[in-house]
C-alpha positions as CSV (number, residue, x, y, z in Angstrom):
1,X,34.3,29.8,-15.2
2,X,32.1,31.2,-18.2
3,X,31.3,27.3,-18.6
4,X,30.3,26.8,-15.2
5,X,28.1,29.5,-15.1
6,X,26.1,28.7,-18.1
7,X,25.9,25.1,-16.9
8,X,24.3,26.6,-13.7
9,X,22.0,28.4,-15.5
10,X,21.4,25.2,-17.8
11,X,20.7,23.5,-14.3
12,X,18.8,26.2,-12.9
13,X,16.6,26.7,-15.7
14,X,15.6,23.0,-15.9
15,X,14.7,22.8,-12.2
16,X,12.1,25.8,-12.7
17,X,10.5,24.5,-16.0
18,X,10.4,20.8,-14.3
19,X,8.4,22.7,-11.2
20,X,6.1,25.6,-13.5
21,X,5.2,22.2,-15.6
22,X,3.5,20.4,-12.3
23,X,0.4,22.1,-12.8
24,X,-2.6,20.0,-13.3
25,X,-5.9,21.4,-14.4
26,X,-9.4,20.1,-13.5
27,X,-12.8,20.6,-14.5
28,X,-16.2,20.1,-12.0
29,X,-18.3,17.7,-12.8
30,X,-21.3,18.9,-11.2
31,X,-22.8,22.2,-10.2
32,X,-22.0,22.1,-6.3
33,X,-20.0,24.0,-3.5
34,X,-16.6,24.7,-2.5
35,X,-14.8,26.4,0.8
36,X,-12.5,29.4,0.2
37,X,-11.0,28.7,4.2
38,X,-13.2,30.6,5.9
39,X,-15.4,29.6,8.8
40,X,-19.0,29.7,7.2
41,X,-18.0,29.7,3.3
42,X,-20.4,28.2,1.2
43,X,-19.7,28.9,-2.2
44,X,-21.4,27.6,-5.3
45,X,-19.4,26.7,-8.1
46,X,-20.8,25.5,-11.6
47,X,-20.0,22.8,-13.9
48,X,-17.2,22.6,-16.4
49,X,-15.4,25.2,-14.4
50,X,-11.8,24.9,-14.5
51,X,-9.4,25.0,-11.7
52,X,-6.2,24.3,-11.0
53,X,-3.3,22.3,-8.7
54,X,0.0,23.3,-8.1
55,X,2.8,21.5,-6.3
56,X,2.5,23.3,-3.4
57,X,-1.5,22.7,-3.5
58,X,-2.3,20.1,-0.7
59,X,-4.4,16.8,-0.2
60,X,-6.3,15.9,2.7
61,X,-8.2,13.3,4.0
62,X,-11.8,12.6,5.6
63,X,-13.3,9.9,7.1
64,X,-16.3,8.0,7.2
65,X,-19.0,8.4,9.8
66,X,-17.3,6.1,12.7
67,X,-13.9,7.4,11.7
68,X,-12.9,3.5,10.1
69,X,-12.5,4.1,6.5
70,X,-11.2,7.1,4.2
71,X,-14.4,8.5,2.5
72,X,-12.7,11.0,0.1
73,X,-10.1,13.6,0.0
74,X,-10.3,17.4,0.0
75,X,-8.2,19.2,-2.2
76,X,-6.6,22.9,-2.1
77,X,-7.0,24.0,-5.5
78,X,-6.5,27.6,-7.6
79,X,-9.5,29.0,-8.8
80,X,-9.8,33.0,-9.6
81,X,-6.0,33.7,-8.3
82,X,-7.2,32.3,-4.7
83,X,-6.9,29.1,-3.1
84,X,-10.3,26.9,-2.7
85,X,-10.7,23.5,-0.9
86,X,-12.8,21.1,-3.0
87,X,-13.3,17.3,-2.6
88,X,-11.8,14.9,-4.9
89,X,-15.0,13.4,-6.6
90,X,-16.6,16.9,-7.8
91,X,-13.5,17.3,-10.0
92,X,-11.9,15.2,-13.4
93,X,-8.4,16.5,-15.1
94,X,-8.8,18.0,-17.7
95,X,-8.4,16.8,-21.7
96,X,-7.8,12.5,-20.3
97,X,-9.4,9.6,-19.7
98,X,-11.6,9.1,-16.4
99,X,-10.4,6.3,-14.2
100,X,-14.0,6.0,-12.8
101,X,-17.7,7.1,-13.7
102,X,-19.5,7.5,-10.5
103,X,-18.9,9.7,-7.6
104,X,-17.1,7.7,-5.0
105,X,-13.8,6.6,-4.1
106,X,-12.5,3.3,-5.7
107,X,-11.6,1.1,-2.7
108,X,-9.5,-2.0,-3.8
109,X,-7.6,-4.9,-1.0
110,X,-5.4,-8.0,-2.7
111,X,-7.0,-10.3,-3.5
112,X,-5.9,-13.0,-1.0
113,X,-8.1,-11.9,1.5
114,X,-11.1,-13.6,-0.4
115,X,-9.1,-17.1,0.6
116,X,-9.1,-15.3,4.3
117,X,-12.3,-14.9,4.8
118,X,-13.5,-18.2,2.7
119,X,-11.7,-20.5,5.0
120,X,-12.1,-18.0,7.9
121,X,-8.6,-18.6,8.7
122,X,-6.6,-15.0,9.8
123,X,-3.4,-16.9,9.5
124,X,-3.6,-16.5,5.9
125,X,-3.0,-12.9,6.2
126,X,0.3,-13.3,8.0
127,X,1.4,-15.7,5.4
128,X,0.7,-13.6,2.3
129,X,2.0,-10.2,3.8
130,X,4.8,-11.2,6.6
131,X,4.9,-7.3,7.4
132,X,1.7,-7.5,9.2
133,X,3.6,-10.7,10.9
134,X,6.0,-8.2,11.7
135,X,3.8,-5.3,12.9
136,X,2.1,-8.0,15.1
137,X,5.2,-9.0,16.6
138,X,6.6,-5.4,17.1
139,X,2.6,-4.6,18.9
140,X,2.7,-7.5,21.2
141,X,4.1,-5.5,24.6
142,X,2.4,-1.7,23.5
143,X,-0.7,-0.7,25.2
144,X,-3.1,-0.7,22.2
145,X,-3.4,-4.9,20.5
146,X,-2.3,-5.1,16.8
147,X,-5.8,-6.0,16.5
148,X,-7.6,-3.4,17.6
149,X,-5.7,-1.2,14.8
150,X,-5.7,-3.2,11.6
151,X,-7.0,-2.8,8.4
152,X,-6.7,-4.6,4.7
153,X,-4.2,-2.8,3.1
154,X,-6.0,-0.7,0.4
155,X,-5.2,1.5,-2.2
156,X,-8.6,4.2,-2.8
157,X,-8.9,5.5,-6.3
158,X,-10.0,9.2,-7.3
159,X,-10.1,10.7,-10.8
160,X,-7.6,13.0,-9.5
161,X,-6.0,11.5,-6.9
162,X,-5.0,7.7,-6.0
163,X,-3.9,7.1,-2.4
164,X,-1.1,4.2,-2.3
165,X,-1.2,4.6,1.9
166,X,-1.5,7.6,4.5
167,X,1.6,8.5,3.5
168,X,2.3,8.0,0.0
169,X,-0.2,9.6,-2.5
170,X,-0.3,10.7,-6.1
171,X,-1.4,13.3,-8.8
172,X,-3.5,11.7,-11.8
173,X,-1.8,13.8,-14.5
174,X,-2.3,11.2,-17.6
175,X,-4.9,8.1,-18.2
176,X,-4.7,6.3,-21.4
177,X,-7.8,3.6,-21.8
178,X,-7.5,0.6,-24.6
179,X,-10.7,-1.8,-23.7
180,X,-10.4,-3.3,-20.1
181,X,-6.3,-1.5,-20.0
182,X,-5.0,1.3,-18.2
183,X,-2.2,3.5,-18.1
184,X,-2.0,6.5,-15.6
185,X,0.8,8.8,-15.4
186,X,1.1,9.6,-11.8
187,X,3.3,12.3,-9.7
188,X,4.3,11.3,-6.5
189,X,3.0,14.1,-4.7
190,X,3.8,13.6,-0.7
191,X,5.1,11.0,2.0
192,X,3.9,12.4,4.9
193,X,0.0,12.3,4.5
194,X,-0.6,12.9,9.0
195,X,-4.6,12.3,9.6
196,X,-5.5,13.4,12.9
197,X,-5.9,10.0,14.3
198,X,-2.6,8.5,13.9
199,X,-3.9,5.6,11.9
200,X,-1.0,4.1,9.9
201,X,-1.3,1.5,7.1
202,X,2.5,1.0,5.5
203,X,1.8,-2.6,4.2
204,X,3.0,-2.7,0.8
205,X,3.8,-5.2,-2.2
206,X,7.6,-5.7,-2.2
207,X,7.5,-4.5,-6.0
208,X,5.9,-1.2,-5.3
209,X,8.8,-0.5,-2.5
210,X,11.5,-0.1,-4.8
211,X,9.5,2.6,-6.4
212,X,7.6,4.1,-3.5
213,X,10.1,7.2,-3.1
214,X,9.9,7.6,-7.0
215,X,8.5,11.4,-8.3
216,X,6.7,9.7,-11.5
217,X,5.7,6.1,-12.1
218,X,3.1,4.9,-14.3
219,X,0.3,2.4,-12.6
220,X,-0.4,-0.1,-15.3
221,X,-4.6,-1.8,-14.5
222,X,-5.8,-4.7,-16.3
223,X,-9.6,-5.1,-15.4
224,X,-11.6,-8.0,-15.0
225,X,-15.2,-7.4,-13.8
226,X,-14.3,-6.5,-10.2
227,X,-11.2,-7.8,-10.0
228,X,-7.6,-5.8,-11.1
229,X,-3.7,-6.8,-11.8
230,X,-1.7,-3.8,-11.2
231,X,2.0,-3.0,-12.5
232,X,4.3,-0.7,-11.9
233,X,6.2,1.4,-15.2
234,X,6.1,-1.9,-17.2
235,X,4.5,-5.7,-17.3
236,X,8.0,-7.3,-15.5
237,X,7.0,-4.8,-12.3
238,X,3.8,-7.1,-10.6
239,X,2.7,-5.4,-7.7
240,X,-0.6,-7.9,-7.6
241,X,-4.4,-8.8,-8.0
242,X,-6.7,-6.7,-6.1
243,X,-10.7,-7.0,-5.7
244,X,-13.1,-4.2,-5.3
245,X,-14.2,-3.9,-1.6
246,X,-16.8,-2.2,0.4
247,X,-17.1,-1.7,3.7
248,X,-18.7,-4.4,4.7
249,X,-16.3,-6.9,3.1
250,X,-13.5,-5.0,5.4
251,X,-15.7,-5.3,8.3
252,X,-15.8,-9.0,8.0
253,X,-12.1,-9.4,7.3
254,X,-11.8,-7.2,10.4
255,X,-13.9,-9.0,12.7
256,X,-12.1,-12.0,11.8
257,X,-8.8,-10.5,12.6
258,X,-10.3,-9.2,16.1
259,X,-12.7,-12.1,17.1
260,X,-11.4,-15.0,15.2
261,X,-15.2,-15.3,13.5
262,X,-16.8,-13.5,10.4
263,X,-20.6,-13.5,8.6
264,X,-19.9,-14.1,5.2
265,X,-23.9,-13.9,4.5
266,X,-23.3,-10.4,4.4
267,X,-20.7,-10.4,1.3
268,X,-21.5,-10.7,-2.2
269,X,-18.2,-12.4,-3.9
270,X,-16.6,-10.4,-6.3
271,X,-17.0,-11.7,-9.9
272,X,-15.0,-11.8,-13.3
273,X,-16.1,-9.8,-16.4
274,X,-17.7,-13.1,-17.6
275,X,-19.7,-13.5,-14.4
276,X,-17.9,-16.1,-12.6
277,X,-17.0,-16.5,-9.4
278,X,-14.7,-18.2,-7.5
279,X,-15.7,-18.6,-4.2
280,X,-19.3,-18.0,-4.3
281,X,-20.2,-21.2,-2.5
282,X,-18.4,-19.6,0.7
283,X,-20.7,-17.0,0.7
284,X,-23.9,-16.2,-0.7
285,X,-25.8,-18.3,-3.0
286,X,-26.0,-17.8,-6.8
287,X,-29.8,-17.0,-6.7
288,X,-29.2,-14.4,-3.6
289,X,-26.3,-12.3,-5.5
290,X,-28.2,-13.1,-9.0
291,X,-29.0,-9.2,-8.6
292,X,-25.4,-8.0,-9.0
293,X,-24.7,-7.7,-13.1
294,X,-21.8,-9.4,-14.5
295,X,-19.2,-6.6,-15.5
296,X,-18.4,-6.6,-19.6
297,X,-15.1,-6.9,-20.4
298,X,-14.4,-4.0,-22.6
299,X,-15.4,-1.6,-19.4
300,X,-13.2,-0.5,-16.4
301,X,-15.0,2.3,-15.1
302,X,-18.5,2.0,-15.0
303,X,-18.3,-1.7,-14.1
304,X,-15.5,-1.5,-10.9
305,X,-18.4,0.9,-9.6
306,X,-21.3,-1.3,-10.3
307,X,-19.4,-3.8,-8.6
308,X,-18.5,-2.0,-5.2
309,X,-22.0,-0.9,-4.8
310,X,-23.9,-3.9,-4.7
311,X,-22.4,-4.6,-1.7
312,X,-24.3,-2.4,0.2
313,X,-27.5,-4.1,-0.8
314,X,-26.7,-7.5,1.2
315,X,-29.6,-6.4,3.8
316,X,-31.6,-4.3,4.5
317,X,-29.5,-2.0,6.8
318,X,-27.0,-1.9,4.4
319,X,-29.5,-0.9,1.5
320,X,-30.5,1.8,3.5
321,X,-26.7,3.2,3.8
322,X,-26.2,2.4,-0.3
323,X,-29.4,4.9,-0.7
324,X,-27.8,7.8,1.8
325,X,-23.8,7.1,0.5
326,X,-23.8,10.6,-1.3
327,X,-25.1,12.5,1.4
328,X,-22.8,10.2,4.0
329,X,-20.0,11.7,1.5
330,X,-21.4,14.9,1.1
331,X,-21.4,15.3,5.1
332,X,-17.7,13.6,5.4
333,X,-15.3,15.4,7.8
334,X,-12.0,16.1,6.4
335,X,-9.6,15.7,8.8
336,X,-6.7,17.8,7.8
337,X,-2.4,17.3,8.7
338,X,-1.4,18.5,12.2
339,X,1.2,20.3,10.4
340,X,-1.5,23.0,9.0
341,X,-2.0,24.4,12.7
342,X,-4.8,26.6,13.3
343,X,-5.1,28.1,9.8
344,X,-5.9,24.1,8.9
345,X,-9.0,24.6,12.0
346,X,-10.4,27.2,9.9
347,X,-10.5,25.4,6.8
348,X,-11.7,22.1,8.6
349,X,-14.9,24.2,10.2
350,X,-15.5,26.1,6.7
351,X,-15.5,22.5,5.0
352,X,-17.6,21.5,7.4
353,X,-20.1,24.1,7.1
354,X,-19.8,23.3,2.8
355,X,-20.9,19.5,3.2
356,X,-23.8,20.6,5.2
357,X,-24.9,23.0,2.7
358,X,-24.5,20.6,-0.1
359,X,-26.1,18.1,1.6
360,X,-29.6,20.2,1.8
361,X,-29.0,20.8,-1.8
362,X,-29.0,17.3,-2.7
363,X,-32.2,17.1,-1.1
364,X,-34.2,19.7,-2.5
């Protein structure tokens, strides 16, 4: 008996320091503003101030401006023994490597869909990800077209935060940096991510399903300009080759999806560290994409972001949303789980309220 009760306690003890050591802290990286719930909260908050996640701390997400892409996530953080909701790219963890330099989410998309949209062929997509054959198949007799819903399957990188799907998302607790390598310790934080809008994207690599329901994995990147191999724990776990992609990349590999007909004059072809390309003559000519810097090869993190934005320079409408992307993030509406109820209302309003103020304080 005396045995069994000190294993208990052996047990017991172990589940509490495993759950007091999920605390992750995180700096600001700017002087800026954060929400303490309430409706009208506007709060400033300076650089270099520390704050803190706990595991039951949550992660939401908001949308761009025509409610299509994730923009950037708002976290419920500790600061001054109360809880504060901040978004993802005013804060870095603490005493580790940054994943990325500038202040935006990291949007990547495998690869294949450069072969998609080169040939213009949607086929391709069914071929190199049967699951969206699948989901297709399973659509065909509901109201709504699979069409009308679908979306690359993306994976959008935070310094804190790195969202695998709407409902699978993880903690940045480690990142370890040797020239164009990664290693990020992650914690598997939810599966049940709900956005207001029922928008579903479960397409994954078959690799990274036998570790989706896993607390802790480590996310191996291997960098090349704006292209990225990603592993899982070790180099025999693949998950796949990705490309940096902006929004107008997805909008073409949408349209094609929807309308069977893309523009590809309004992409810029990713490129390799060296400068490269490999499907350049599918889109825009080497003397119209000459503006976009080849990425160096000892560099992950300024270079993935140098690479994104270009995209927003392929005309001039788009130049003109490049020049207002902070303030269109600034002004982002989180849009927070059903689960939170009408507490969550409050917070959504006060957030709201924040992102205007900051927004007039990035113009002054």
């Amino acid at each position: 008996m005396i045995k069994k009760i000190i294993l208990f306690f052996v047990i017991f003890i172990a589940s509490i320091t495993s759950l007091i050591s999920e605390i992750i802290k995180y700096k600001v990286i700017s002087d800026t503003f954060y929400s303490d719930g309430n409706i009208g909260s506007n709060n400033p908050i300076k650089k270099d101030t520390t704050v803190i996640w706990k595991s039951d701390n949550r992660v939401y997400i908001s949308y761009n401006d025509d409610e299509t892409f994730i923009e950037n996530f708002l976290m419920s953080v500790e600061y001054n023994n109360e809880t504060i909701y901040m978004l993802s790219t005013d804060l870095e963890v603490i005493d580790t490597e940054k994943i990325i330099n500038k202040k935006n989410l990291l949007r990547i998309i495998p690869d294949y869909y450069l072969e998609v949209l080169y040939k213009k062929d949607s086929n391709l997509i069914f071929e190199n990800q049967p699951l969206w054959k699948e989901r297709k198949q399973r659509m065909e007799n509901e109201p709504f077209p699979f069409e009308d819903s679908f979306q690359p399957e993306s994976y959008y990188i935070s310094n804190p935060v790195i969202l695998f799907s709407l409902h699978n998302y993880y903690m940045v607790k480690n990142v370890r940096k040797s020239d164009n390598n990664f290693e990020i310790d992650l914690l598997h934080y939810s599966n049940d991510v709900t956005d207001y809008y029922g928008k579903t994207e479960d397409v994954f690599s078959e690799v990274y399903n036998k570790f989706r329901s896993n607390s802790n994995i480590k996310l191996l990147i291997q960098n090349d300009g704006d292209f990225f191999d990603l592993w899982i724990n070790t180099k025999e776990n693949y998950i796949g080759r990705y490309i940096v992609a902006s929004d107008s990349l997805c909008n073409q590999i949408i349209n094609l999806v929807r309308s069977n007909n893309c523009d590809l004059s309004k992409i810029i072809w990713p490129r390799h560290a060296d400068g490269s390309c490999d499907y350049e003559d599918g889109g825009k000519s080497a003397a119209e994409s000459s503006v976009r810097k080849p990425a160096p090869a000892t560099e992950h993190a300024e270079p993935a972001e140098e690479a994104a934005l270009p995209e927003a320079a392929e005309s001039e409408s788009l130049n003109k949303e490049a020049e207002s992307a902070d303030a269109k993030q600034n002004a982002a509406l989180p849009i927070l789980p059903i689960a939170a109820g009408v507490a969550a209302l409050a917070v959504l309003l006060a957030v709201v309220l924040l992102a205007g103020k900051k927004r007039k304080a990035s113009k002054k």
